[in-house]
Structure formats: structure tokens, C-alpha cells
BAMI-927280 format. One record per residue (C-alpha): x, y, z. Coordinates in steps of 0.25 Angstrom, whole numbers, plus 5000, padded with zeros to 4 digits. Layout:
XYZ;...
This chain:
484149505011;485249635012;486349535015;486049405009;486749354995;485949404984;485349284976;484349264963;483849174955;483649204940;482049174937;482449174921;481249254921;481249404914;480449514916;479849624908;480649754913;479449864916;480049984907;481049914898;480349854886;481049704880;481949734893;481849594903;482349584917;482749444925;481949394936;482749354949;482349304961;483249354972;483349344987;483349484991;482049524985;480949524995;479649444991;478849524999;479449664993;478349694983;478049594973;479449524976;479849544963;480749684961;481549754950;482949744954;483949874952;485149824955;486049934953;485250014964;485049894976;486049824981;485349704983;485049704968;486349754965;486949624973;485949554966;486149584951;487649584952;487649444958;486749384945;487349484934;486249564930;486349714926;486649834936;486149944928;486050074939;484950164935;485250274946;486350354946;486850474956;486150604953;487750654955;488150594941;486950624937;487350764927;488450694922;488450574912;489950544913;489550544928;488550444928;489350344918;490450344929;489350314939;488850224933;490250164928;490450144944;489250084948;489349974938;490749934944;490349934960;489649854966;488349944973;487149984968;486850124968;485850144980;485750294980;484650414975;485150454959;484350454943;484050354936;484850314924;484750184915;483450204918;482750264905;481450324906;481950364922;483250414920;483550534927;482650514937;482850484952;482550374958;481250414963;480750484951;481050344944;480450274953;479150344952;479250334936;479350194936;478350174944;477350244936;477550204925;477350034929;476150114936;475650164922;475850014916;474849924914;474949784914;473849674916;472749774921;473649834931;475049924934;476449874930;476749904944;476149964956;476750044968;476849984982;477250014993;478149925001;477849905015;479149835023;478649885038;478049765044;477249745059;478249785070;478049685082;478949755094;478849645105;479949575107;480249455117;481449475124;482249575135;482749685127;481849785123;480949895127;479949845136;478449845130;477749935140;476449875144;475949785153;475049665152;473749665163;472849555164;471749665165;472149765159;472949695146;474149785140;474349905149;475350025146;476450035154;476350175163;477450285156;477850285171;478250155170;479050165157;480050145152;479649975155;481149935160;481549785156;482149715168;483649695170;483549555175;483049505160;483549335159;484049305146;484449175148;483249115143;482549125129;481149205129;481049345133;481549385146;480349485150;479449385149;480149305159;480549415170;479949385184;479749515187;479949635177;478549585171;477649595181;476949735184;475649775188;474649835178;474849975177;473149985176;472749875187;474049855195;473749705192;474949605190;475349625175;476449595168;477449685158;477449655142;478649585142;478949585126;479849715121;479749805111;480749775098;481849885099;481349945085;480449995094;481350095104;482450135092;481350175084;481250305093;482450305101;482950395092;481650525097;482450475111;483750485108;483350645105;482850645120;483350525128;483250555142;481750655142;480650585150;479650575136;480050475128;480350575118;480650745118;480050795107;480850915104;482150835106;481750755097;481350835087;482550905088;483350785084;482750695075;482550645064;483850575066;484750585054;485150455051;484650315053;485750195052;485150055054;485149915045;484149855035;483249815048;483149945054;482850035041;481649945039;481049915051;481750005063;481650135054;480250125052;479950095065;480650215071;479750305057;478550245063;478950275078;479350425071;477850455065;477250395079;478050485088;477850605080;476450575080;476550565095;477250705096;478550635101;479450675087;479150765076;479750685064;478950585057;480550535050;481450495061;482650465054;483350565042;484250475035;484250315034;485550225032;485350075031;486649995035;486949855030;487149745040;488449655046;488349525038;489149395041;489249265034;488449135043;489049025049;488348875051;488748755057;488248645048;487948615033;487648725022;486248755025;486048675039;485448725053;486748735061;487248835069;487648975066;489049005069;489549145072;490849205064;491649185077;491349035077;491949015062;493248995058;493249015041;494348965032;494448985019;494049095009;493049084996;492548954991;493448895002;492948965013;492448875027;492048905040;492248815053;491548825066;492648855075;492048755086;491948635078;492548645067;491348595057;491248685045;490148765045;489248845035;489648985030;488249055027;487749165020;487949345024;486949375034;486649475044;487349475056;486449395064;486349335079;485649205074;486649175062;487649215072;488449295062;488849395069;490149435071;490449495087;490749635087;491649635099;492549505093;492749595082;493249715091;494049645100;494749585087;494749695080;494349825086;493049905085;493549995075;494049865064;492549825066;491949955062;492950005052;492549845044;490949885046;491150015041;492149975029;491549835024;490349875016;489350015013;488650015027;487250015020;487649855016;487849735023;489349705029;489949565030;490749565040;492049485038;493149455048;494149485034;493449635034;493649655050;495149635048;495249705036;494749835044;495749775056;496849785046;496549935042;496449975056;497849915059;498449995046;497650135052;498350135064;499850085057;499450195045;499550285057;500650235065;501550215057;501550375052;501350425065;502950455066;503050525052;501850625055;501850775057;501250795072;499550805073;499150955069;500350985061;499951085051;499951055035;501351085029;501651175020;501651095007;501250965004;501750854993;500850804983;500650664991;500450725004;499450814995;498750694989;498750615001;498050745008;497050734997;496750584999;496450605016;495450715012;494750655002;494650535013;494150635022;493150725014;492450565006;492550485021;491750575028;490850575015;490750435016;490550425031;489350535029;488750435019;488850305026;489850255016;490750205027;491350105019;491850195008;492450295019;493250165025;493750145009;494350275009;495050265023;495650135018;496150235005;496650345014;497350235022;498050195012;498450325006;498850355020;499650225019;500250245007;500650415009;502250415012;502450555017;503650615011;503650765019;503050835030;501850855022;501550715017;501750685034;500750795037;499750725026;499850605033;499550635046;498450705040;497750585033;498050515045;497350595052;496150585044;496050465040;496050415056;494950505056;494150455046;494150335052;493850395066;492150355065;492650205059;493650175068;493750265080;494550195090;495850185079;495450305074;495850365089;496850295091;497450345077;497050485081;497950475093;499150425087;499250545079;499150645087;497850685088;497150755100;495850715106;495050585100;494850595086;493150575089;493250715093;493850765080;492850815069;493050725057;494050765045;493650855034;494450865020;495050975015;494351015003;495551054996;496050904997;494750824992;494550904979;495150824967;496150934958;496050804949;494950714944;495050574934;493950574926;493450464916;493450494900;492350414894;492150394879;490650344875;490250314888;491750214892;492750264901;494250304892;494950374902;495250424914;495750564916;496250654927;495850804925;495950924935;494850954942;494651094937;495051044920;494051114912;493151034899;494351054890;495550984899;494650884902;494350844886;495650844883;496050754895;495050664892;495250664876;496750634880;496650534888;495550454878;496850484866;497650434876;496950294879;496450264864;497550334856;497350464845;496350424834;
């Protein structure tokens, strides 16, 4: 559903909307909307999900957004040029904030609101009964564990025909899974073993045979984590280890794990406490869901048919656009091109990490990942995109090279004066520095990469014309090869080396900006008239009420001429 081509269908039908009277709303059907969700029928807010923003952007209907930052908040000219941005990008706003274009709930967060409306569509009465009720919504469904097949924890009892399903004693644990399993032959491998089965009954000492199903791997990871705290103690668990550690500050998984896995390990959290093992009932302080690696399909045979899945490896494409074909390799035959799906073993539309290393390097594959797409949404991965990282790597490492011989030796100290360009690029690198390590805090690793790409090219672009404009280089050099150090560590070394450095650039702390450099002595600011933009203007940071009037009014004369 996260990945799939938002589609919908106009009913033609119109609702009533619950607080707006004369007001109508369209009814769509959609493919992204559970039937099992509530009623199945939901009251879409485009311009704060992405899924109905993807949705209402495809079919043209209205992105009005109704929360706002609390940060633009105090300061109406603020809020008009927030709300001027998000009408020309191309995300909803997913963030906390007030309401706005909201009536009745403006001002309010988004809880507050929450509860308002549903009170009042508690308060009305239609037919005998409530506009609307609260429900909760349970998604958690039974969690069978067994699974049939080698790898696994072992399930640790043992099946008597006397005595039924026996523990196994804790000084036979842990239960070890033979290293002779055959997995030559469909079925699971335990089941089959001609001797790692067979035990006596821990009770009678009678022939009795090991449960050879294993535990799903849900089970193990959602505790490893009091282990990790303690891993080499005796007890499963030391108490004041863990206690000392958890909870554990950050929880990274994909749209599986935050619904299923992250429960689990809750649950295994309230049971452990309540066993004495941990003294936490949350395990986990802060939750980051990221997106998932999609890829088109490939199949051999007619649009819609049962042929085989081909892999990407397998498929030679020709073409681009409307034109666009792809060929199976082997044959020849023209084959399918199907939707953007998940990464998947039985779609085979997977791409093989290691043909993309040995092509390309580990670092061109990681720097892609991290620069395609905000990691909270899905990536397409796309050969174009892999040798578009390639090609920045190559221009890093001439970036460097080629300055190398111009460059005052590493650990020169700062000349006496500098020009204004070896100023302003100086003010460039430090900005990069002080809103990359921002973004890298945040999890916005896409919008770092954007503003290495920007440093590179101001790098690029910097002709030093003195002794201070070469010392300014070598520093933003210097920097921006270790602001890519977490991104692409083995150029980044190699880099580190080339100029000069000492020691391997993993060791050194990471950069920090002067703060002399990233405060602004100008800022542009937009003149608006009724509500519509006029001007542009660019005022000191320290103008006072009247300079910044009369700027303004002077640039309005300007643009529409004396009255």
C-alpha cells in the first residue's frame, strides 16, 4: 500500500461535510484505504498524509493545510510565507503544530483539536444515535511463532509419549541446532535429521523426540536488546546492567517492524518487568520509521500473464518514456515492465548488493541510498541514480587532486587578512558544517547530501587569488571530506590522506562551525502588500523599524512607480 501508485475512482456521490453547513465533499474510492480500518470509509487531510497528499495531487482536488509550525506561529507575515512554501513543494506537513483554516479549532494543537471534534460529533444526534463514536483501533493480530525450517531458535521441549510436552532442563539449554542441517530438499530440515531429534524424556528417560519447528526471529530480537546490556552473565539477563542501560534511545526499523516487531518487544518489556528481569515497562525512547528499496517488475510473457519473474540483472532496457522496452537478455522475447514494489525474493526484483560494489564501490551505493529520497519514504532504485552518485564520487576526489598542488601545507595557521571571496567562501563551508550536522541529527540525510553537492560546487567554482583565498580552500576541503566521512568513509580516507592529514579521519571528532561565520550581517526579506508579495529586500541584520519602512516603501516606488 506505502509503495503502490495511488489510484481512485470518483463515486459522483457527495457528502454532507459534519461542521460546514451548504459545504459537500466528493466521494472516492481509493486503493490505499483499508476496508477493515474503521468503517472503511475515512476523511481524507491531504495536506498532512502523504498517501492523501499523493492522492489529491494526482486527481486535482484542494490541499488546503490546517496545521502549521508552532515557530511561525507569533508572526502573521511568517505563516503567509509558510504557507506560500508549502503550496509550491511537493510534501505534506507531517509534523506537531496549531490549527489554522480550521475555524472554530484554530489555535489549537492537534490534540486539543482532536478532542473538540470529537466531542462535538459526540454531542450530535442523528437517527436516535451519535454522529460519530470513539473507537479504538486494534491492528495487533495472534502471533503464531513456529516456524518450519532450520534457522531459528530451537523451541525447547520435548514430545514424550507418556508424559506429552516436556520442558527441556535449563541445564540442557540453550537447545543447539545441528551443523549438519541438508538443505537440498524442500520441507524443514529438523524434521528430517537422523539424529539431532532423538533424546530421552527428561521425566521417564523413554525414547522421545525434540520439537523440531523454530521460534520466528520476532521472538529472540524482541529482548536481545536487555542482553546486549549483559551479554556474556550466566542469567539470561543482569538486572542492574540492564537497568543501567536501557531504555535504548532510538528505535530504526521499516513499516513491518514498527507494527508488529515494536509491539512484540512492548509486550516482552511489561512481561520481563513483571518477572523482575528489567525495570522499564517502554523499552524504546524514540521511534524512526524508514521507507523501503523498491524496484520496477519484470515478466516474461504478456501484460497480465503467469510467466516468470525476471531479475534486473536478467533485462537489458532500451528506450526511454512512452518508448521504453525491456528484453530478456537470454532470449531476446520482450518481456513485461510491471509495477514499483518492494524489493522481494519472489518477484525477483532485487538488485545484488555486491554487483553493485564491485561496479561501483560501497561508498557510490550508500551515498545513492542516503541521497535519493527522505529516508522515512520509499527509494526506487535506479541504475541512472547509482551512476549519478558514481559521478560525484569521481569529481570529489578530482575536486581534490587537482588543488592539492596550489594548497598551504595541513595545520597552517589563518593568514593575516582575508579577501572578501575567501571571506564568503569561509561563510559558505560553515554554514555547510553548522545545517549538516543538523540534518544529520534529524535524519534528514537527503537534504545534508543537497548541501554537499552545494559546498562542492562552491568549492569548484572558488578560484583562489592569494594566500588567503589558498588557506580557505584547504579548509572547506578539509570539511566538506569530513562531512561526508559517515556517508562515504573509504573515499572520505583516502581524501583525508591526500591532504595531509595524520591518523584516520574516523578518529577525528566531527567539525564544528564558527559561529562568527554562520550568523547572516544581511537578511532578504519579502515586502508584501494585502496579503501579495511586491518586493524583495535586503536589510542588515541589526536595521531598526524605520530603515526597514523606508526600504521597503522604496522598493514598492520602485517596482510600481510614484503615485
Amino acid at each position: 500500500i506505502e509503495t503502490a501508485e495511488k489510484m481512485g475512482y470518483d463515486t459522483g456521490l457527495t457528502v454532507a461535510h459534519p461542521f460546514r453547513d451548504g459545504e459537500t465533499l466528493p466521494v472516492y474510492v481509493a486503493n490505499f484505504v483499508l476496508m477493515d480500518y474503521g468503517t472503511g470509509a475515512i476523511f481524507g487531510c491531504p495536506a498532512h498524509d502523504q498517501r492523501d497528499y499523493d492522492f489529491a495531487s494526482k486527481y486535482r482536488l484542494p490541499i488546503i493545510p490546517v496545521v502549521a509550525p508552532l515557530d511561525v506561529m507569533d508572526n502573521n507575515g511568517d505563516l503567509i510565507a509558510w504557507i506560500a512554501q508549502f503550496e509550491s513543494g511537493d510534501e505534506a506537513y507531517l509534523d506537531d503544530g496549531q490549527l489554522i483554516n480550521s475555524e472554530f479549532l484554530d489555535g489549537m494543537d492537534v490534540a486539543a483539536a482532536k478532542e473538540e471534534v470529537a466531542r462535538r460529533l459526540e454531542s450530535v444526534t442523528i437517527a436516535g444515535a451519535p454522529q460519530a463514536r470513539r473507537q479504538v483501533n486494534y491492528r495487533l493480530r495472534d502471533w503464531g511463532i513456529s516456524r518450519q525450517r532450520y534457522w531459528g531458535c530451537p523451541i525447547p521441549v520435548i514430545h514424550c509419549p507418556d508424559h506429552g510436552v516436556v520442558p527441556v532442563p535449563d541445564a540442557d539449554l540453550p537447545v543447539r541446532l545441528p551443523d549438519d542441517g541438508a538443505l537440498d530438499k524442500p520441507g524443514n530440515p529438523l524434521d528430517r535429521h537422523p539424529t539431532w531429534k532423538h533424546v530421552a524424556c527428561p521425566v521417564c528417560g523413554k525414547p522421545a523426540t525434540r520439537e523440531t519447528d523454530t521460534m520466528d526471529t520476532f521472538v529472540d530480537s524482541s529482548w536481545y536488546f536487555v542482553r546486549f546490556t549483559a551479554p556474556h552473565v550466566a542469567t539470561p539477563t543482569d538486572r542492574a546492567a540492564a537497568d543501567g542501560w536501557l531504555p535504548v534511545n532510538q528505535y530504526i526499523g521499516g513499516i513491518e517492524h514498527a507494527i508488529l516487531h515494536l509491539l512484540y518487544s512492548r509486550f516482552f518489556a511489561r512481561a520481563m518487568k513483571a518477572t523482575g528481569h528489567i525495570g522499564i515497562d517502554e523499552p524504546f525512547d524514540g521511534l524512526f520509521t524508514q521507507g523501503m528499496v523498491v524496484h520496477e517488475t519484470y515478466r516474461a510473457g504478456s501484460e497480465g500473464g503467469n510467466g516468470r519473474w525476471l531479475s534486473p540483472a536478467e533485462v537489458r532496457i532500451e528506450g526511454d518514456g512512452p518508448e521504453r522496452r525491456a528484453y530478456d537478455i537470454e532470449t531476446g522475447d520482450e518481456v513485461t515492465i510491471g509495477g514499483i514494489e518492494k524489493m522481494s525474493k519472489s518477484k525477483r526484483n532485487t538488485v545484488d548488493p555486491s554487483d553493485i560494489m564491485a561496479s561501483y564501490g560501497a561508498d557510490t551505493a550508500r551515498w545513492f541510498m542516503l541521497s535519493d529520497s527522505p529516508p522515512e519514504r520509499d527509494m526506487e532504485w535506479t541504475d541512472a541514480g547509482v551512476e549519478g552518485a558514481w559521478r560525484f564520487t569521481q569529481r570529489l576526489w578530482r575536486l581534490v587532486g587537482e588543488n592539492l598542488a596550489a594548497l598551504p601545507p595541513a595545520g597552517a595557521p589563518l593568514p593575516g587578512e582575508l579577501s572578501e571571496g575567501a571571506l564568503e567562501l569561509r561563510r559558505a563551508v560553515h554554514k555547510t558544517v553548522d545545517t549538516c550536522g543538523d540534518d544529520l541529527e534529524q535524519f534528514r540525510f537527503n537534504r545534508a547530501v543537497a548541501r554537499i553537492y552545494e559546498l562542492a560546487n562552491t568549492l569548484g567554482a572558488f578560484k583562489a587569488a592569494d594566500a588567503g583565498g589558498q588557506w580557505a580552500l584547504r579548509e572547506g576541503l578539509e570539511l566538506l571530506v569530513r562531512l561526508i566521512g559517515p556517508m562515504m568513509p573509504h573515499l572520505a580516507e583516502e581524501l583525508w590522506q591526500q591532504l595531509g592529514q595524520d591518523g584516520y579521519l574516523v578518529d577525528a571528532a566531527w567539525p564544528s562551525a564558527d559561529a562568527s561565520l554562520v550568523s547572516d550581517e544581511k537578511a532578504t526579506l519579502a515586502v508584501q502588500v494585502n496579503g501579495k508579495k511586491r518586493a524583495t529586500i535586503s536589510l542588515s541584520v541589526d536595521a531598526g523599524e524605520d530603515e526597514a519602512k523606508a526600504t521597503a516603501l522604496a522598493a514598492i516606488t520602485c517596482i510600481s512607480g510614484p503615485p
